[in-house]
C-alpha positions in Angstrom: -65.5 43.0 -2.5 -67.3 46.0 -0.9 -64.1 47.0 2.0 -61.8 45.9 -1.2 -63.7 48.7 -3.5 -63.8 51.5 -0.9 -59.8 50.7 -0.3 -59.1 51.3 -3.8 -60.9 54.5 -3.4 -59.6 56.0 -0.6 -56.2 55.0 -1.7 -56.9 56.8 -5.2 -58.2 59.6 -3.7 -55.3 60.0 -0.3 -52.9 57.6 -1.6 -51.2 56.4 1.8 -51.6 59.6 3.6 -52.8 57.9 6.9 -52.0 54.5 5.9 -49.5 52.1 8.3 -47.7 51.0 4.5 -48.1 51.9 1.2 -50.3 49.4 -1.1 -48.2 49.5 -3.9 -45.2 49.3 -2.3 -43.7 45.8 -1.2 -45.1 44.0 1.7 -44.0 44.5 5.2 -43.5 41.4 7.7 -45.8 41.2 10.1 -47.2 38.1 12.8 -50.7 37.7 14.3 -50.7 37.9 17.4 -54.4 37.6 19.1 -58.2 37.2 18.5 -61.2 39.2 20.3 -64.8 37.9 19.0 -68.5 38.4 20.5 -70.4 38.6 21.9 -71.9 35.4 22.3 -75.5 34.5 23.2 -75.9 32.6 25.7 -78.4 30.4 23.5 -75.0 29.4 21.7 -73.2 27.6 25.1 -76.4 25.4 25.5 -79.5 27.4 26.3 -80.8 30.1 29.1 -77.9 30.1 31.5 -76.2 32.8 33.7 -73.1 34.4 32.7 -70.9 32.3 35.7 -72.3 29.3 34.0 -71.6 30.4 30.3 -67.7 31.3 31.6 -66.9 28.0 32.9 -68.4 25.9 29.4 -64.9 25.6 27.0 -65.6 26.4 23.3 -62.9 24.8 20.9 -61.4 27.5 19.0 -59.3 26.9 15.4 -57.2 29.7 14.1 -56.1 29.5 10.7 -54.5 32.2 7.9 -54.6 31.3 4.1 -53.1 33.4 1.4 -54.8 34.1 -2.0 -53.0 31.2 -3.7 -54.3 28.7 -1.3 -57.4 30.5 -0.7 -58.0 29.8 -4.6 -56.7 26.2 -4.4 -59.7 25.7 -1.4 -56.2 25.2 1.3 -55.1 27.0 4.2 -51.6 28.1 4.5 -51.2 27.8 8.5 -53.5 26.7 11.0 -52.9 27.1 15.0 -52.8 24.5 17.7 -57.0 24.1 18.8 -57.1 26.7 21.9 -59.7 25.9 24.4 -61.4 29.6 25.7 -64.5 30.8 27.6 -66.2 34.0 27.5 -66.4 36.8 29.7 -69.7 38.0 31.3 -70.2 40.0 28.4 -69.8 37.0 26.2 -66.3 37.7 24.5 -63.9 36.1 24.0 -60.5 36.4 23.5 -57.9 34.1 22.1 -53.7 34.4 22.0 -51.3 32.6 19.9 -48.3 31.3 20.1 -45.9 33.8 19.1 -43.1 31.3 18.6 -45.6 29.0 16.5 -47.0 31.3 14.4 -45.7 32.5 10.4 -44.4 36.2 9.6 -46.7 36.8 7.2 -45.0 38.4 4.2 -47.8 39.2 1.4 -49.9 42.4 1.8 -53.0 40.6 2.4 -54.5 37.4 3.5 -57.8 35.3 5.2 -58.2 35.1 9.0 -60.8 31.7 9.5 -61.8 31.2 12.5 -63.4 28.1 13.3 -65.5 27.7 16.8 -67.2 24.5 18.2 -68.7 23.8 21.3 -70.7 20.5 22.8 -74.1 20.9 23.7 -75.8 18.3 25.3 -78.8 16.5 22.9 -81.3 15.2 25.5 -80.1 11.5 25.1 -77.1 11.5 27.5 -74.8 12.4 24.4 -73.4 15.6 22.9 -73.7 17.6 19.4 -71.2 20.0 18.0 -72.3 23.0 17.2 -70.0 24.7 15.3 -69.2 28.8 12.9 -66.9 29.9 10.9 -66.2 33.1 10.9 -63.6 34.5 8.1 -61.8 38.0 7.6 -59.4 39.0 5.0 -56.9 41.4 6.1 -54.8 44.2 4.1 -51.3 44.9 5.5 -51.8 48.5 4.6 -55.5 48.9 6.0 -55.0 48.0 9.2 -55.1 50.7 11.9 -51.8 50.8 14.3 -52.1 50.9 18.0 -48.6 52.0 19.9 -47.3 49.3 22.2 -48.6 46.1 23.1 -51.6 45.3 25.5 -51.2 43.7 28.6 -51.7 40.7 28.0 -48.9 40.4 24.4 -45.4 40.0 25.4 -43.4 43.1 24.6 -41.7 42.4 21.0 -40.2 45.0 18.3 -42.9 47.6 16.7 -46.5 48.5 17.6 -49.7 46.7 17.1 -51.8 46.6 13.6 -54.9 46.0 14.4 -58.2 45.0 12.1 -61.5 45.7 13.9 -64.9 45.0 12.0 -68.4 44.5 12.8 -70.7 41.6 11.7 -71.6 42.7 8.3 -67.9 42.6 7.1 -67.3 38.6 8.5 -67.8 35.9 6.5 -70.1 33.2 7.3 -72.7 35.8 9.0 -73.7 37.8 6.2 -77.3 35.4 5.8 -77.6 36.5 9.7 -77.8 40.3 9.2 -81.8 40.5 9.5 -82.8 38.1 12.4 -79.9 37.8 13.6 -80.3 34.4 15.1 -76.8 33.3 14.9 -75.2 36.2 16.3 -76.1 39.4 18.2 -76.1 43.0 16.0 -73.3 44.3 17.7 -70.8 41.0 17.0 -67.7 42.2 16.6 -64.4 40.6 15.5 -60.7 41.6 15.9 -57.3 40.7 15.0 -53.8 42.2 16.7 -50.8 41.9 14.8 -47.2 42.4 15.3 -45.8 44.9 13.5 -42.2 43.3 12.5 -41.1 45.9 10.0 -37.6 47.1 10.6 -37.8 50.8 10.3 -34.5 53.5 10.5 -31.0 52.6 8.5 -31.0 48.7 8.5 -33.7 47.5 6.9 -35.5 44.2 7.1 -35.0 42.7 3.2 -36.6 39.9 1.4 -40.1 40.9 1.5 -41.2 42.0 -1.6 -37.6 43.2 -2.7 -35.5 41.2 -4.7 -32.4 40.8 -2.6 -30.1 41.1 -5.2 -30.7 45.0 -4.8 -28.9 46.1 -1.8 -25.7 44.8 -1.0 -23.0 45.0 1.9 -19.9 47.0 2.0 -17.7 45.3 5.4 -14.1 46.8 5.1 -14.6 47.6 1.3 -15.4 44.2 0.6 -18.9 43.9 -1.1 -21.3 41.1 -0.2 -24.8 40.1 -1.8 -27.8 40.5 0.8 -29.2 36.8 1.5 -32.9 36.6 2.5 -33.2 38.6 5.2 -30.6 38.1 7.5 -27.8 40.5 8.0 -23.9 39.2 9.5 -22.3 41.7 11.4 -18.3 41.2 11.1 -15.5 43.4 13.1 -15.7 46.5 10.8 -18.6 48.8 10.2 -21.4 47.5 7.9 -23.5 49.5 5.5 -26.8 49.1 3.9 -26.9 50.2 0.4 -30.7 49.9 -0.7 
């Protein structure tokens, strides 16, 4: 409610000077694309081991988005296949999806949840699961653009939108920011997406815009938009919007 307050105010005071979107204006598509969260303790993997150790021990990572409707409803929208990761010898780690498996988000806004478990051993020759949740929502127009994609993102159309935040702003730590037993001070979570907006004279339709509103003209012959998907015939087509 906090981020959500001071959005409102810096929109009212700059409006979307700055801003990747405007936040009154319709949504723009756009795909998530990678996780980054940490760092962990070392306590969390199973006790006081080296960072070699820590590395090789898997943690069971589920991805999952929700928008407000199912968010209200206590339901998530999509979840990810489980991703198996390890940290790095700083203790993050980072997670990427499936671009081909993965929703274009359409709304402005939406929850990240981002579930983590890993085994430990209980001193009886078994296991127990120790498991977070950490959850972010997102705002389409918030979300601070980074040109080109990162090594490790296939290339794809438009830049990437990222949302960086520390501990305080994740859900499920916020009874952790005075000892901080669950997670170190400096935890950190982040979120790439792909920026799928169409920008220049075709644009991409059906997000927010009712598609009765533009329309094709092929050879004088005028054609309803439908969803977003545009045919190309022989002659020249134009976008009225």
């Amino acid at each position: 409610q906090i981020r959500w307050i001071a959005m409102l105010e810096r929109w009212l005071r700059h409006k979307d000077e700055g801003l990747v979107s405007n936040p009154m204006g319709p949504a723009e598509p756009h795909r998530l694309r990678s996780v980054r969260f940490g760092p962990l303790r070392e306590s969390f993997w199973g006790g006081a081991s080296s960072a070699s150790k820590r590395g090789a021990r898997q943690l069971l990572v589920q991805v999952a988005l929700a928008n407000r409707e199912d968010v209200q409803r206590r339901r998530i929208t999509f979840q990810y296949p489980d991703t198996h990761a390890s940290a790095d010898a700083s203790g993050m780690v980072e997670v990427e999806l499936p671009e081909e498996e993965g929703p274009i988000w359409g709304e402005k806004d939406g929850l990240l949840r981002i579930t983590l478990s890993c085994a430990l051993p209980n001193g009886f020759g078994g296991s127990k699961v120790r498991r977070r949740t950490l959850d972010l929502w997102w705002h389409h127009s918030f979300l601070r653009r980074r040109g080109g994609y990162p090594e490790n993102i296939d290339a794809g159309a438009g830049d990437v939108l990222v949302v960086d935040v520390p501990k305080a702003w994740i859900g499920g730590l916020h009874k952790d920011m005075e000892e901080h037993k669950q997670v170190p001070a400096d935890f950190v979570l982040v979120a790439a997406f792909a920026d799928l907006a169409v920008r220049g004279p075709l644009m991409l339709l059906g997000f927010g815009s009712p598609p009765d509103q533009a329309a094709i003209k092929s050879d004088g012959q005028d054609a309803p938009i439908q969803n977003s998907c545009v045919q190309q015939g022989e002659g020249k087509i134009i976008v009225s919007l």
